[in-house]
mmCIF file of the protein (N, C-alpha, C, O) and its ligand, coordinates in Angstrom:
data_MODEL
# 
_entry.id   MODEL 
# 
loop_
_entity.id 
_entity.type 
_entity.pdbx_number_of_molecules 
1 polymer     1 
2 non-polymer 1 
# 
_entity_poly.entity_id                      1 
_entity_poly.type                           'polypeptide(L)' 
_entity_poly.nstd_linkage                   no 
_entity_poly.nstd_monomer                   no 
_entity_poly.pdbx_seq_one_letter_code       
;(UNK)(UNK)(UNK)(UNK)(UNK)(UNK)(UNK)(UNK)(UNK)(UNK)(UNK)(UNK)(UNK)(UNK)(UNK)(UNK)
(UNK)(UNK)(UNK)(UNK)(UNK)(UNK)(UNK)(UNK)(UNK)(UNK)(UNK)(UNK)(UNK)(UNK)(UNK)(UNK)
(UNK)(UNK)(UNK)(UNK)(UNK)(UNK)(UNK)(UNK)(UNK)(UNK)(UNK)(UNK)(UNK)(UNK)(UNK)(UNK)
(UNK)(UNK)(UNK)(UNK)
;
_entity_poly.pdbx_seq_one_letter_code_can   XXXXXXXXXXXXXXXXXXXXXXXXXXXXXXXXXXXXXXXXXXXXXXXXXXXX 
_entity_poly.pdbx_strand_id                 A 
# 
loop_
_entity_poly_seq.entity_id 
_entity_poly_seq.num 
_entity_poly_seq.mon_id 
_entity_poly_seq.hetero 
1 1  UNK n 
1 2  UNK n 
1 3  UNK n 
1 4  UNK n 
1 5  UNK n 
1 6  UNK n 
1 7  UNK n 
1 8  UNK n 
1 9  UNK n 
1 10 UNK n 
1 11 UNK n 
1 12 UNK n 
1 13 UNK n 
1 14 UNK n 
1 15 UNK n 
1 16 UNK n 
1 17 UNK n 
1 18 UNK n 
1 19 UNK n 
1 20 UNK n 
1 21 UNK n 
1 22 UNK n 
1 23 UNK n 
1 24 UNK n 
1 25 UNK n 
1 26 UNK n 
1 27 UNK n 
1 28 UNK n 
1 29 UNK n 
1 30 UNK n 
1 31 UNK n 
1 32 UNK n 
1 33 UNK n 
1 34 UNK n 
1 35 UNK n 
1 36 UNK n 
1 37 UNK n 
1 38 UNK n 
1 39 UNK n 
1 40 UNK n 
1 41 UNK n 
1 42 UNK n 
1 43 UNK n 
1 44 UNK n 
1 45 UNK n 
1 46 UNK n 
1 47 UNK n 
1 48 UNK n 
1 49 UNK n 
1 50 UNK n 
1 51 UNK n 
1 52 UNK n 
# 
loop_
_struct_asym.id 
_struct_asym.entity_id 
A 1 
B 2 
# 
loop_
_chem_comp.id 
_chem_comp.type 
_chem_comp.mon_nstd_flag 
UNK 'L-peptide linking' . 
ZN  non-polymer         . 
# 
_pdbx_entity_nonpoly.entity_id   2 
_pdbx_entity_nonpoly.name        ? 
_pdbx_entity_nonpoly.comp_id     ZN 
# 
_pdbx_nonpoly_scheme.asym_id         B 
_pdbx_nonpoly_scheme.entity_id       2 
_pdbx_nonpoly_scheme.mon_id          ZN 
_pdbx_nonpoly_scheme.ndb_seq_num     1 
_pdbx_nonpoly_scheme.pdb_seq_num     101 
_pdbx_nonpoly_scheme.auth_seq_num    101 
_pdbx_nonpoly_scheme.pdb_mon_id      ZN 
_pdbx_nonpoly_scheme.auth_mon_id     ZN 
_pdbx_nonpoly_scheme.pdb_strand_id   A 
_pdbx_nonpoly_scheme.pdb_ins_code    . 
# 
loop_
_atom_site.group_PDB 
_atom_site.id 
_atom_site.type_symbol 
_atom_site.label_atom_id 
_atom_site.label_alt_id 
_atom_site.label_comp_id 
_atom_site.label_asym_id 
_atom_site.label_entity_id 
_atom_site.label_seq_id 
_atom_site.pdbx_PDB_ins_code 
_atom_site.Cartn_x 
_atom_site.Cartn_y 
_atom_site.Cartn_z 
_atom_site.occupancy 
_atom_site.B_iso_or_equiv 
_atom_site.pdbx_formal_charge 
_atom_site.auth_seq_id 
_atom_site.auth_comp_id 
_atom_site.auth_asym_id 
_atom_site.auth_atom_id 
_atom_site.pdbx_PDB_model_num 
ATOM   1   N  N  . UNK A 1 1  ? 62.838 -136.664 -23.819 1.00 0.00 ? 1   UNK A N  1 
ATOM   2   C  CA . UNK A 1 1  ? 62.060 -135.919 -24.818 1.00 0.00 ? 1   UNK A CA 1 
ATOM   3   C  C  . UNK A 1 1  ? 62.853 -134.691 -25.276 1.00 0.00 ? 1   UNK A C  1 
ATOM   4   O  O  . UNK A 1 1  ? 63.144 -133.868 -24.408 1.00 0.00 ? 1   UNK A O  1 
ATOM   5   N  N  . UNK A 1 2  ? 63.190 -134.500 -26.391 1.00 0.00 ? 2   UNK A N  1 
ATOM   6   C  CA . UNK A 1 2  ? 63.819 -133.528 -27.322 1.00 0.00 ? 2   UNK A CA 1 
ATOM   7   C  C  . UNK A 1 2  ? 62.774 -132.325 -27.770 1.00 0.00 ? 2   UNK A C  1 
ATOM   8   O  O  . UNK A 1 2  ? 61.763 -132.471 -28.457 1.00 0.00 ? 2   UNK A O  1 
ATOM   9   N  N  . UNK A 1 3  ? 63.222 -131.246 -27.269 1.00 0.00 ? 3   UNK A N  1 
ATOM   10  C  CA . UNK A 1 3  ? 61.876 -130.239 -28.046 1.00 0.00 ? 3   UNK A CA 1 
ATOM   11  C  C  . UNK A 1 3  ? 63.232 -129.581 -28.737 1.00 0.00 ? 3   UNK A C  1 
ATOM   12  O  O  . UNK A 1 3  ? 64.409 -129.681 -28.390 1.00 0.00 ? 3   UNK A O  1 
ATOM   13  N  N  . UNK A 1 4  ? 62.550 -128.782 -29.986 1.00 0.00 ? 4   UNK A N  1 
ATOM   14  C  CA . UNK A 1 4  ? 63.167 -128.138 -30.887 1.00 0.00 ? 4   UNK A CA 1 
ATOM   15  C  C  . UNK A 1 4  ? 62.122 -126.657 -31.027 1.00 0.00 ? 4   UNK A C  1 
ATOM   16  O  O  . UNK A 1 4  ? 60.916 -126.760 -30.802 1.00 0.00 ? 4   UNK A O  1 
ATOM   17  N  N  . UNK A 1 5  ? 62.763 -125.277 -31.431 1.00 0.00 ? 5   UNK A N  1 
ATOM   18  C  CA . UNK A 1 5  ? 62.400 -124.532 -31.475 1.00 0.00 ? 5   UNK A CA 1 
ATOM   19  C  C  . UNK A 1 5  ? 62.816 -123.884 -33.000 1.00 0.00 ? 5   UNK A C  1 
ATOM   20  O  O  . UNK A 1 5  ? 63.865 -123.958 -33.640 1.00 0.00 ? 5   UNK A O  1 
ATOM   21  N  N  . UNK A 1 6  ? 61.514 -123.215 -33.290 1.00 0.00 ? 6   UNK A N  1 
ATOM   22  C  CA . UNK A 1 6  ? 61.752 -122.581 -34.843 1.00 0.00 ? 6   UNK A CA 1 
ATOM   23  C  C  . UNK A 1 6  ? 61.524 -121.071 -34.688 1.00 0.00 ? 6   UNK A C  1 
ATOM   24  O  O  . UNK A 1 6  ? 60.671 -120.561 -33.962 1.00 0.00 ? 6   UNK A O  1 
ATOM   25  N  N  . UNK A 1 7  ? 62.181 -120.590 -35.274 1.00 0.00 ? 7   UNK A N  1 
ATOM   26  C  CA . UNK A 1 7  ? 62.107 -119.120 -35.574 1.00 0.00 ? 7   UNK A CA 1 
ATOM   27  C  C  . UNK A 1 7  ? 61.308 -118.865 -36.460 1.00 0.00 ? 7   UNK A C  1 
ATOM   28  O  O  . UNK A 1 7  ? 61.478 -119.609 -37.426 1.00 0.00 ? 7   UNK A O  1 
ATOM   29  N  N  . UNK A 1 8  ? 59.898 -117.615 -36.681 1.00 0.00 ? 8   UNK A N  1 
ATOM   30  C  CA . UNK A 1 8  ? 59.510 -117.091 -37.731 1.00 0.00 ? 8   UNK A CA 1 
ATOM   31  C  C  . UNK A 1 8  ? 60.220 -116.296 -38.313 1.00 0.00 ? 8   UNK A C  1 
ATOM   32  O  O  . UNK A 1 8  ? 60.926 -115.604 -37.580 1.00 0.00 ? 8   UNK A O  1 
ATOM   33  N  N  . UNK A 1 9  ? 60.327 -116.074 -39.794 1.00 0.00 ? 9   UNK A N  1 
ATOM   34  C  CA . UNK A 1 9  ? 60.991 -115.834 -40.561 1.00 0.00 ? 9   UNK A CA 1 
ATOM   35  C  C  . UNK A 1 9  ? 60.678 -114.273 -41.228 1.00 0.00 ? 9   UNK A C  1 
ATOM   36  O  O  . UNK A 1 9  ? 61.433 -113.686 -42.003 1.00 0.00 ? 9   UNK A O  1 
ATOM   37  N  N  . UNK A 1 10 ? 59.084 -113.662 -40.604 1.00 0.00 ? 10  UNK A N  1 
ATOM   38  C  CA . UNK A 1 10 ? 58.507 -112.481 -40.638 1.00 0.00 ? 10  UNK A CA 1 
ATOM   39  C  C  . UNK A 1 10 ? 58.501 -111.953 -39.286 1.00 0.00 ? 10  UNK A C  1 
ATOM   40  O  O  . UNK A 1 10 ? 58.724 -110.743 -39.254 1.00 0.00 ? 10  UNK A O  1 
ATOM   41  N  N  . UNK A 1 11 ? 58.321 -112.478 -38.219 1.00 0.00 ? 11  UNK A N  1 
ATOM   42  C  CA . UNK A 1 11 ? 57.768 -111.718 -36.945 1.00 0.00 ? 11  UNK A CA 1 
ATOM   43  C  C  . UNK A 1 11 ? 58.984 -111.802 -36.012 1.00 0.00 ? 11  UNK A C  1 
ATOM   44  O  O  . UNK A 1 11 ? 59.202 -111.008 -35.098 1.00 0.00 ? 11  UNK A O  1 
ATOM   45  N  N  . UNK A 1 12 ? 59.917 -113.076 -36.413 1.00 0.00 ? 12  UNK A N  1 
ATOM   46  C  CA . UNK A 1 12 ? 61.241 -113.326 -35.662 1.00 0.00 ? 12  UNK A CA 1 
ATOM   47  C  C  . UNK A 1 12 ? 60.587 -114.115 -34.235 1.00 0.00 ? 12  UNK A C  1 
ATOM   48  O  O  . UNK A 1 12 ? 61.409 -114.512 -33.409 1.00 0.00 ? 12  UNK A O  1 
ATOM   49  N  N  . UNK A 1 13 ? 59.188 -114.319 -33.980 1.00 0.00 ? 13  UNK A N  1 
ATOM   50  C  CA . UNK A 1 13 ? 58.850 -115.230 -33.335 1.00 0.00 ? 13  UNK A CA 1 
ATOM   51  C  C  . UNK A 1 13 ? 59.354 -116.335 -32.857 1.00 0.00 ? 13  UNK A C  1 
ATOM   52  O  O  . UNK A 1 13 ? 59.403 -117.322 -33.591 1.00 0.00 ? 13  UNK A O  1 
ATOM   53  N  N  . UNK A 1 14 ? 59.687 -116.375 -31.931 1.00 0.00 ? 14  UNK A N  1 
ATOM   54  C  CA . UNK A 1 14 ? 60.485 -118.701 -31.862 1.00 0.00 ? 14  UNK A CA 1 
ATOM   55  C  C  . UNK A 1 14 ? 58.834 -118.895 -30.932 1.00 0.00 ? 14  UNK A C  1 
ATOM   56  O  O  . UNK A 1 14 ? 58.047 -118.206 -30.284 1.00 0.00 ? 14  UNK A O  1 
ATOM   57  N  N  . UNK A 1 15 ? 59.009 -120.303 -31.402 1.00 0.00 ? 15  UNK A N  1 
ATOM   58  C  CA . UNK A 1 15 ? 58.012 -120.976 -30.949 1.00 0.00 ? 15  UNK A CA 1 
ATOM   59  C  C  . UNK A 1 15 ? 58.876 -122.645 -30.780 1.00 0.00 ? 15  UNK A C  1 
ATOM   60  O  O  . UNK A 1 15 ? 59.903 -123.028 -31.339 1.00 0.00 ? 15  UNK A O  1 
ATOM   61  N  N  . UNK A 1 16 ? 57.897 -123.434 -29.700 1.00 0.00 ? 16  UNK A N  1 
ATOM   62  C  CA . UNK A 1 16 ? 58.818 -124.691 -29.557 1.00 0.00 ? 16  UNK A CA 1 
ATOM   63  C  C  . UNK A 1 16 ? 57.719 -125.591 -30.361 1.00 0.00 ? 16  UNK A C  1 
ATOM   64  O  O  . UNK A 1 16 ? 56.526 -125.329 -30.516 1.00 0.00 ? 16  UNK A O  1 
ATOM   65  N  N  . UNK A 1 17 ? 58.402 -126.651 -30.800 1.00 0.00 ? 17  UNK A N  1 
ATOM   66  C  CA . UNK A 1 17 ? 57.776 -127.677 -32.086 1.00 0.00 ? 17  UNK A CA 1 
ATOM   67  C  C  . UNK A 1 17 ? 57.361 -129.270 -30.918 1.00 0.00 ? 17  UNK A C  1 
ATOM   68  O  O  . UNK A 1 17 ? 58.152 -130.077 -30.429 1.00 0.00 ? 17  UNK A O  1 
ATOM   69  N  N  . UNK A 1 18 ? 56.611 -129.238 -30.863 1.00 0.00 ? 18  UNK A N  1 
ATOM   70  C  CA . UNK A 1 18 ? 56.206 -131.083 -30.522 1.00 0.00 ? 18  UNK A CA 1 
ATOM   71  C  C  . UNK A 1 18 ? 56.272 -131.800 -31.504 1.00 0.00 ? 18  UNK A C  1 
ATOM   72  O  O  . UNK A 1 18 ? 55.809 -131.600 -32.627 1.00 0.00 ? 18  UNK A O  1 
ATOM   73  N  N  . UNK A 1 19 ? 56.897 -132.730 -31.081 1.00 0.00 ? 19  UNK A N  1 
ATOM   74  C  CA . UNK A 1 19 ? 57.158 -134.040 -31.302 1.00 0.00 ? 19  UNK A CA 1 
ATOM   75  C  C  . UNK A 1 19 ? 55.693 -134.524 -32.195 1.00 0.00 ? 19  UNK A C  1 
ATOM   76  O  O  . UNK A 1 19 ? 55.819 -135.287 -33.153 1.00 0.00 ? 19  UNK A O  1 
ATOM   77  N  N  . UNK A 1 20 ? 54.712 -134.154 -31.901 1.00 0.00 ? 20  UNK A N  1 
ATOM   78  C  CA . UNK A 1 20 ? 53.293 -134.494 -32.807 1.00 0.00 ? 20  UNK A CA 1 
ATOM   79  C  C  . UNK A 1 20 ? 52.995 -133.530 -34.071 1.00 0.00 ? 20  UNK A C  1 
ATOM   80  O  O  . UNK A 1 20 ? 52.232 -133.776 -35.006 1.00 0.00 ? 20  UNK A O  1 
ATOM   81  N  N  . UNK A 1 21 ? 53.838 -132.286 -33.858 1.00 0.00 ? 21  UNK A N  1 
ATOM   82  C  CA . UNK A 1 21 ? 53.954 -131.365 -35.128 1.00 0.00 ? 21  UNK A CA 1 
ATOM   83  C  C  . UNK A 1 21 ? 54.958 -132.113 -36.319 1.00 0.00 ? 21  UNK A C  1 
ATOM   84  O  O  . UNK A 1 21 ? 56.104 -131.675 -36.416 1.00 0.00 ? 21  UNK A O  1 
ATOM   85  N  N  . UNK A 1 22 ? 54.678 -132.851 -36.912 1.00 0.00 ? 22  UNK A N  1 
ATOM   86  C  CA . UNK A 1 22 ? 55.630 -133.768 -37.748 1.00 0.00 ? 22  UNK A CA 1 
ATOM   87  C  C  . UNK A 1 22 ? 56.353 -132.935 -39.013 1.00 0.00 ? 22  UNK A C  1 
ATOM   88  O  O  . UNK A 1 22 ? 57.563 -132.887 -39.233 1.00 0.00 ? 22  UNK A O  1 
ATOM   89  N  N  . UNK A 1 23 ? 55.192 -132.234 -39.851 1.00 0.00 ? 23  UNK A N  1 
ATOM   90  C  CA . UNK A 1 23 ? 55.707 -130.781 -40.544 1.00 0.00 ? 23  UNK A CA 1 
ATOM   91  C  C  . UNK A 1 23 ? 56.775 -130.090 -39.919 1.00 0.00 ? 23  UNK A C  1 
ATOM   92  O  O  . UNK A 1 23 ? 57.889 -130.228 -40.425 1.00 0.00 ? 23  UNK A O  1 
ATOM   93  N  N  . UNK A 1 24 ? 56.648 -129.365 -38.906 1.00 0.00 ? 24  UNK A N  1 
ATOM   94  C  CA . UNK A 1 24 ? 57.118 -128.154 -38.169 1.00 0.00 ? 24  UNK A CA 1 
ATOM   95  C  C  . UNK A 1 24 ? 58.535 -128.636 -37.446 1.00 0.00 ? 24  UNK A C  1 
ATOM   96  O  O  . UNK A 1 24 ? 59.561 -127.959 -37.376 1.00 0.00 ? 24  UNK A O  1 
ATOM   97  N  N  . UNK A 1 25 ? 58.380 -129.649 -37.055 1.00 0.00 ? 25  UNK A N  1 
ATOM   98  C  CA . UNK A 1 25 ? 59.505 -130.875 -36.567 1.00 0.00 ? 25  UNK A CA 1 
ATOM   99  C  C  . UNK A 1 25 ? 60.750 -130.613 -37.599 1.00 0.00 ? 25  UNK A C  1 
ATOM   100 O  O  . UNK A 1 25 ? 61.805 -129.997 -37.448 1.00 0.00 ? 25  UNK A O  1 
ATOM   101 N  N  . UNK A 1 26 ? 60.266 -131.240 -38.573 1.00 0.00 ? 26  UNK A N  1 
ATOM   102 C  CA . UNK A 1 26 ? 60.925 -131.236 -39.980 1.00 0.00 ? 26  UNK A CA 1 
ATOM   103 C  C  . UNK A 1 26 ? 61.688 -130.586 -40.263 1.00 0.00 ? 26  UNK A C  1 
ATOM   104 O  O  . UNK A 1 26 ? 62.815 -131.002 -40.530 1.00 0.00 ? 26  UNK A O  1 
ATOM   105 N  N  . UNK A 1 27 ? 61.229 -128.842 -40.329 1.00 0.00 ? 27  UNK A N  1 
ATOM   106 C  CA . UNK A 1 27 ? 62.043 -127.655 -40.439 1.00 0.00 ? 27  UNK A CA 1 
ATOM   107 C  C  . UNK A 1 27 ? 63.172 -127.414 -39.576 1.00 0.00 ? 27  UNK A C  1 
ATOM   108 O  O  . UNK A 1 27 ? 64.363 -127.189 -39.794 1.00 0.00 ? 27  UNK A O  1 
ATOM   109 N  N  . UNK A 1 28 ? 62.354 -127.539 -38.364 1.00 0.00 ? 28  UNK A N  1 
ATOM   110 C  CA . UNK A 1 28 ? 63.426 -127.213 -37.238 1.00 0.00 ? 28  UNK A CA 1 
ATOM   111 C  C  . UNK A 1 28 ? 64.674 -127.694 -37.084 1.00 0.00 ? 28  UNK A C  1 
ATOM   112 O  O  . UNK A 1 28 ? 65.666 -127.023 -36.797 1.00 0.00 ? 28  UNK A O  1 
ATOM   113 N  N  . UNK A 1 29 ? 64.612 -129.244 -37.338 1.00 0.00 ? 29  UNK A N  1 
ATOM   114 C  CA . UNK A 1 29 ? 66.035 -130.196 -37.227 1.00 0.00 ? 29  UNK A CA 1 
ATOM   115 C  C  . UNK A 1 29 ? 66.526 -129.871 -38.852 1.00 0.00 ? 29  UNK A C  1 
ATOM   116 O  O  . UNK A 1 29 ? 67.471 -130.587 -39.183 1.00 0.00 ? 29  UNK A O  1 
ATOM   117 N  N  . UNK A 1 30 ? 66.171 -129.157 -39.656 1.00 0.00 ? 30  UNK A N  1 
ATOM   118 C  CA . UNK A 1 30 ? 66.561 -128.909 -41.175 1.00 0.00 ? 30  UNK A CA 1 
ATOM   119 C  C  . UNK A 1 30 ? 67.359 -127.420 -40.940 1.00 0.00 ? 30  UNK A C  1 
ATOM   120 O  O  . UNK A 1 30 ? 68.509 -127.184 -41.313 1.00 0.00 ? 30  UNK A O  1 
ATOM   121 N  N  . UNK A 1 31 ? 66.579 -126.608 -40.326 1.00 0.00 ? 31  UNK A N  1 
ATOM   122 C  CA . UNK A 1 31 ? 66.899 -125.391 -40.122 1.00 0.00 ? 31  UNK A CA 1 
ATOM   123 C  C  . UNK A 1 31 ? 66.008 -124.599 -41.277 1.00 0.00 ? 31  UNK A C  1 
ATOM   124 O  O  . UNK A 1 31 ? 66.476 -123.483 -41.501 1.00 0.00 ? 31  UNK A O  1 
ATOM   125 N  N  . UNK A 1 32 ? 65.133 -124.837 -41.861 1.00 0.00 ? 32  UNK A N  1 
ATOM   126 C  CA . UNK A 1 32 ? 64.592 -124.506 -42.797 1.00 0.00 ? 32  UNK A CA 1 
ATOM   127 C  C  . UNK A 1 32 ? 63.837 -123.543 -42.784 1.00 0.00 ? 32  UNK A C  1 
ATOM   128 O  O  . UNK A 1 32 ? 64.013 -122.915 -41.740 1.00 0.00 ? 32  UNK A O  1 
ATOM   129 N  N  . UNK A 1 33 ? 62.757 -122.912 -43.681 1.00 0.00 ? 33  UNK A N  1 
ATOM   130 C  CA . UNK A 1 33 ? 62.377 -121.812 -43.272 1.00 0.00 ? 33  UNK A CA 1 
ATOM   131 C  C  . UNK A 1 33 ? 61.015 -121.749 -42.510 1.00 0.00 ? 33  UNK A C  1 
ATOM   132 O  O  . UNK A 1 33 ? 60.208 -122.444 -43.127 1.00 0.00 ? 33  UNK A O  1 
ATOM   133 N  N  . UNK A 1 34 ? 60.513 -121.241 -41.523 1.00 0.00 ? 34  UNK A N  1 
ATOM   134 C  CA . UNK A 1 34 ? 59.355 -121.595 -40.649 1.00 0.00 ? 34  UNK A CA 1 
ATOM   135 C  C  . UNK A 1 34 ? 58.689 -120.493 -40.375 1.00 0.00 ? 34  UNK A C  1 
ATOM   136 O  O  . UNK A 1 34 ? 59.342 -119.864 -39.543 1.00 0.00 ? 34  UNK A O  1 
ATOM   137 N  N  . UNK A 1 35 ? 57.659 -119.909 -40.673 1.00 0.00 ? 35  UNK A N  1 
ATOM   138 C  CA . UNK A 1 35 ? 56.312 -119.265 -41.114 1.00 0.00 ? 35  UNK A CA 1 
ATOM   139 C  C  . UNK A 1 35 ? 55.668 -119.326 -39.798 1.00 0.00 ? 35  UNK A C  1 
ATOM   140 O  O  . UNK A 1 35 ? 56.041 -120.390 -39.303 1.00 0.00 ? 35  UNK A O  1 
ATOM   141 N  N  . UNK A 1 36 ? 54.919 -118.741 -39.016 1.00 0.00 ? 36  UNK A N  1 
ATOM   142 C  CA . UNK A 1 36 ? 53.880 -119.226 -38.026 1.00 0.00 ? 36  UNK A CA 1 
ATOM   143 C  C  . UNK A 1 36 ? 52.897 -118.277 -38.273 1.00 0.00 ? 36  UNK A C  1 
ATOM   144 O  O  . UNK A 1 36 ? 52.908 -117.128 -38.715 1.00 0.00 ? 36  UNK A O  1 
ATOM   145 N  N  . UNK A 1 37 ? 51.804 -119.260 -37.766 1.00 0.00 ? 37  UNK A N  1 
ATOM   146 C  CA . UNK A 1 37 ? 50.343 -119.409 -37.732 1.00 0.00 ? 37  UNK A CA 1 
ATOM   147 C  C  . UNK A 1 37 ? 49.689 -117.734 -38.203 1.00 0.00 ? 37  UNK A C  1 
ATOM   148 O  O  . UNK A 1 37 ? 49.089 -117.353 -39.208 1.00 0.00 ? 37  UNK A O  1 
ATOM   149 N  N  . UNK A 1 38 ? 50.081 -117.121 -37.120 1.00 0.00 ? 38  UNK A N  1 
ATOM   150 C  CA . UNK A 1 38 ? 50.062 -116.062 -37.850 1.00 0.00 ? 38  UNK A CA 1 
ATOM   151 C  C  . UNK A 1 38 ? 50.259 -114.961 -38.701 1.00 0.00 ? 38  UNK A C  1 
ATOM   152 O  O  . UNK A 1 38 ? 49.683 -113.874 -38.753 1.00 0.00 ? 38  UNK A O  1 
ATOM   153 N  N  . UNK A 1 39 ? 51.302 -115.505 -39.448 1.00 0.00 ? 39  UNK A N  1 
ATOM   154 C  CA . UNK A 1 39 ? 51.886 -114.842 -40.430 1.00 0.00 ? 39  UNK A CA 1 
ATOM   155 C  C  . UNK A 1 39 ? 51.907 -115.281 -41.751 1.00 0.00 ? 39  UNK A C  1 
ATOM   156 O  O  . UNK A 1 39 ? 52.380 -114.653 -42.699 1.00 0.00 ? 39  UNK A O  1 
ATOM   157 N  N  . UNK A 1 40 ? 51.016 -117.136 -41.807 1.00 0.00 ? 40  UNK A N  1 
ATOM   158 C  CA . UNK A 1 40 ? 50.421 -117.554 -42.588 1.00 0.00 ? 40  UNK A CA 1 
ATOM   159 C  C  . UNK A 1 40 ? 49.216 -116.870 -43.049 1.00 0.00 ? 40  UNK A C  1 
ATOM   160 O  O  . UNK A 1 40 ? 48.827 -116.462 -44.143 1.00 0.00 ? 40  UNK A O  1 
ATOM   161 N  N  . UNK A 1 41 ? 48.694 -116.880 -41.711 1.00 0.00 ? 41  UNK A N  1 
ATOM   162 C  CA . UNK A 1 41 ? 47.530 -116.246 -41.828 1.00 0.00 ? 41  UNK A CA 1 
ATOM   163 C  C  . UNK A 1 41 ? 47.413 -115.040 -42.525 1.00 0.00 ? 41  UNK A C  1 
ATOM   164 O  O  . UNK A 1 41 ? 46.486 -114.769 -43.288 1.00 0.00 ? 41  UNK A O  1 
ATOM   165 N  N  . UNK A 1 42 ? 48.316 -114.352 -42.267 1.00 0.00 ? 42  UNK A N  1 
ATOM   166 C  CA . UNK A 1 42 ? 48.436 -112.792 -42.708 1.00 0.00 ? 42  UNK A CA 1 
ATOM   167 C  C  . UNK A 1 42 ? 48.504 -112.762 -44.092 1.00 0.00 ? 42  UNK A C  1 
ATOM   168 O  O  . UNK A 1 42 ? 47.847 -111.866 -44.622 1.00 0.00 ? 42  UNK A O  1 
ATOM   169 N  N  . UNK A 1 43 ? 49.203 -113.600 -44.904 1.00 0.00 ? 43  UNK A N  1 
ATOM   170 C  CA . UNK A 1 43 ? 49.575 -114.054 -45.878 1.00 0.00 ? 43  UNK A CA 1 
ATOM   171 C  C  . UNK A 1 43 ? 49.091 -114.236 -46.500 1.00 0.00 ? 43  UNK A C  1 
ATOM   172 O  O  . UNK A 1 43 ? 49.101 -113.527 -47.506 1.00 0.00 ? 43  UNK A O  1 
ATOM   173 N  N  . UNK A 1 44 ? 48.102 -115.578 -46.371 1.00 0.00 ? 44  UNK A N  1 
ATOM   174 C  CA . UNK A 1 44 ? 47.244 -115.521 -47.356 1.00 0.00 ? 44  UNK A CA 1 
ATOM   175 C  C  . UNK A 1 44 ? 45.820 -114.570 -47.334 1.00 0.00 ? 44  UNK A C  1 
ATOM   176 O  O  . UNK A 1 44 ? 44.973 -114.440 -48.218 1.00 0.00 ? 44  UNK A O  1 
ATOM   177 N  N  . UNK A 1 45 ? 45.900 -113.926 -45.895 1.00 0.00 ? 45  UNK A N  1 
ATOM   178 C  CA . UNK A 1 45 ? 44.645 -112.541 -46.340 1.00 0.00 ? 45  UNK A CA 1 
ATOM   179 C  C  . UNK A 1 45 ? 45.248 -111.758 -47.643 1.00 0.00 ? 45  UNK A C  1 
ATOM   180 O  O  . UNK A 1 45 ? 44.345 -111.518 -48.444 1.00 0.00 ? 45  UNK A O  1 
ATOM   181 N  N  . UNK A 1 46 ? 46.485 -111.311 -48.055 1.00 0.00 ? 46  UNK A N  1 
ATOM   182 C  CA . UNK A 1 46 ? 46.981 -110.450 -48.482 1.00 0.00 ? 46  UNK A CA 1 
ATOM   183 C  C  . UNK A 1 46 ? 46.507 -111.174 -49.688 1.00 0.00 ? 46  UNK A C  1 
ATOM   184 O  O  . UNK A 1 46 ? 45.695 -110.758 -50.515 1.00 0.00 ? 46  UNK A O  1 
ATOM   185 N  N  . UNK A 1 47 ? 47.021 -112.120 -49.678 1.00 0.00 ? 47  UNK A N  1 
ATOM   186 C  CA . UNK A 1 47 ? 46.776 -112.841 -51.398 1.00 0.00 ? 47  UNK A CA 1 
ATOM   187 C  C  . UNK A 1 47 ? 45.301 -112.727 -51.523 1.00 0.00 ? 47  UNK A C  1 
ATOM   188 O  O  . UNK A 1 47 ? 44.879 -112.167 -52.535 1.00 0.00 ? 47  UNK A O  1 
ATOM   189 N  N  . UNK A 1 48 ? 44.665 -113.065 -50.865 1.00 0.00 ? 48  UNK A N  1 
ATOM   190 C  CA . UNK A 1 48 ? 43.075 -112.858 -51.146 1.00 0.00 ? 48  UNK A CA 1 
ATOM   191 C  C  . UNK A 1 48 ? 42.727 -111.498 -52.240 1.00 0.00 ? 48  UNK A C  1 
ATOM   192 O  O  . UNK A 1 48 ? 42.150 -111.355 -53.317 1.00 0.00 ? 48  UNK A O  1 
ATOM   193 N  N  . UNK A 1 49 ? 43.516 -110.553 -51.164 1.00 0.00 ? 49  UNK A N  1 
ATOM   194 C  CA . UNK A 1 49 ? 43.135 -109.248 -51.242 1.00 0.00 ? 49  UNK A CA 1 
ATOM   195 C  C  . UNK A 1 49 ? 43.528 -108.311 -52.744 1.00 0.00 ? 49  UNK A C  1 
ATOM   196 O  O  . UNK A 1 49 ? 43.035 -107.444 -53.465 1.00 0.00 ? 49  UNK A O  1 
ATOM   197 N  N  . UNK A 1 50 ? 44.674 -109.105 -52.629 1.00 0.00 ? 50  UNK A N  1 
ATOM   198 C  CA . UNK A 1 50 ? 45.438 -109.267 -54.168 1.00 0.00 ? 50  UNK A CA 1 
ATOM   199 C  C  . UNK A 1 50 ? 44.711 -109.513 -55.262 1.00 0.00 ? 50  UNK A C  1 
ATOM   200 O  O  . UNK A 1 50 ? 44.540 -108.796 -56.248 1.00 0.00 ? 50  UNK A O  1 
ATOM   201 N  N  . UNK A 1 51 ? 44.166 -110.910 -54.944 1.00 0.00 ? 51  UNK A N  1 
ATOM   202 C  CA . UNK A 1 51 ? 43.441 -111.066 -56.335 1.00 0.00 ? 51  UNK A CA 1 
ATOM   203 C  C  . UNK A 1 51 ? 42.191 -110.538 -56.738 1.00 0.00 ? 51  UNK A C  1 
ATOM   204 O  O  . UNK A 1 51 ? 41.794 -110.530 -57.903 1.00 0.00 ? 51  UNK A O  1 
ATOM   205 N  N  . UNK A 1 52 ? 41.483 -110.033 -55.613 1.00 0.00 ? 52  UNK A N  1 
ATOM   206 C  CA . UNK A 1 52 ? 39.986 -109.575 -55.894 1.00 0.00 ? 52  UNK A CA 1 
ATOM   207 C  C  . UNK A 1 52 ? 40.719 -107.733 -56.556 1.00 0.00 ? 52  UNK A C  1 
ATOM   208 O  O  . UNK A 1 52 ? 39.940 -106.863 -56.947 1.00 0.00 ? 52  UNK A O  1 
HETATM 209 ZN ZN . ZN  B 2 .  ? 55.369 -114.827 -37.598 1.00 0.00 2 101 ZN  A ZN 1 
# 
């Protein structure tokens, strides 16, 4: 079993990716850019907040 780990790209977070994360998987073996949970989150509060 191969685990892969992604870096957030705001918090500098690594987190490790399962094999059942098929998205998140993706990035990791890409090197691409990877966001986590909570900084999505954060994210789109802001946009919320933005538009009202
Ligand atoms: Zn983050």
């Amino acid at each position: 079993m191969s685990e892969y780990t992604v870096r957030c790209l705001l918090c500098g977070q690594a987190s490790v990716v399962s094999e059942k994360q098929a998205d998140q998987l993706q990035i990791a073996k890409q090197g691409g850019a990877y966001i986590c949970d909570l900084c999505q989150r954060r994210i789109r509060h802001e946009c919320e907040q933005q538009t009202r």
